[in-house]
N, C-alpha and C positions, 0 to 999 in steps of 0.2 A: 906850151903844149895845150893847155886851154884855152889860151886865144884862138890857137887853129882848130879845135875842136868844135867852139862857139861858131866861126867863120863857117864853116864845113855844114855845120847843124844851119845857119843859117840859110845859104846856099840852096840848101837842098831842098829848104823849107820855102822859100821866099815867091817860088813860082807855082806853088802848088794851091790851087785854087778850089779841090774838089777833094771832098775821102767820101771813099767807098768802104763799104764792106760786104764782104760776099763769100757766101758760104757752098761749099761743094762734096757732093756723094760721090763718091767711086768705089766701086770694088764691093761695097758693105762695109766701107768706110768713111767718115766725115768731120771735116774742118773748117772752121771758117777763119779768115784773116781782113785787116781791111788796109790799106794804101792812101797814099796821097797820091794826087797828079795836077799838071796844069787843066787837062782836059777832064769830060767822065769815065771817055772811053781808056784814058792810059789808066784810069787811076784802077776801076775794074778791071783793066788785062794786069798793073800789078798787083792786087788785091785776088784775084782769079790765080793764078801762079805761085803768090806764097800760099795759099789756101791748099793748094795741091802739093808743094815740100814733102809735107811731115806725113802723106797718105798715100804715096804714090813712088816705089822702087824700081831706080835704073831708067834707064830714059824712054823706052816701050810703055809704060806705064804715066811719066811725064807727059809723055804727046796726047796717049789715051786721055787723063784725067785733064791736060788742057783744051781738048775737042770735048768735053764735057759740056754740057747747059747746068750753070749755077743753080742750086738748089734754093740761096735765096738772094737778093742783092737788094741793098739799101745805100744810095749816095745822099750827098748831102754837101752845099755850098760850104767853102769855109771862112 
């Protein structure tokens, strides 16, 4: 089970060339999260999307808070 787990972790890791992190306001409320990706731009739309999770209920509120402009965004080669 830790073999596959190390495999899995490594996988997911191995293409990922860029972390972001980026922080987001909505509502009068605010989060930030930060993502890997191969590109800046995926690693921002994933880093953008978890950042909206924990601040944003039901899917109206999803859309809204991912049409959002990041309040702040920091990448960074890895």
């Amino acid at each position: 089970m830790l073999a596959v787990a190390a495999l899995f972790f490594f996988m997911t890791n191995a293409r990922a060339k860029v972390q972001c992190r980026v922080c987001v306001e909505f509502r009068g409320r605010s989060n930030c999260a930060t993502a890997l990706g191969p590109t800046e731009q995926a690693a921002r739309e994933g880093a953008h999307t978890t950042a909206c999770g924990p601040i944003a209920s039901g899917m109206d509120e999803q859309i809204g808070c991912s049409r959002t402009p990041p309040a702040a965004v920091q990448c960074q080669p890895r």
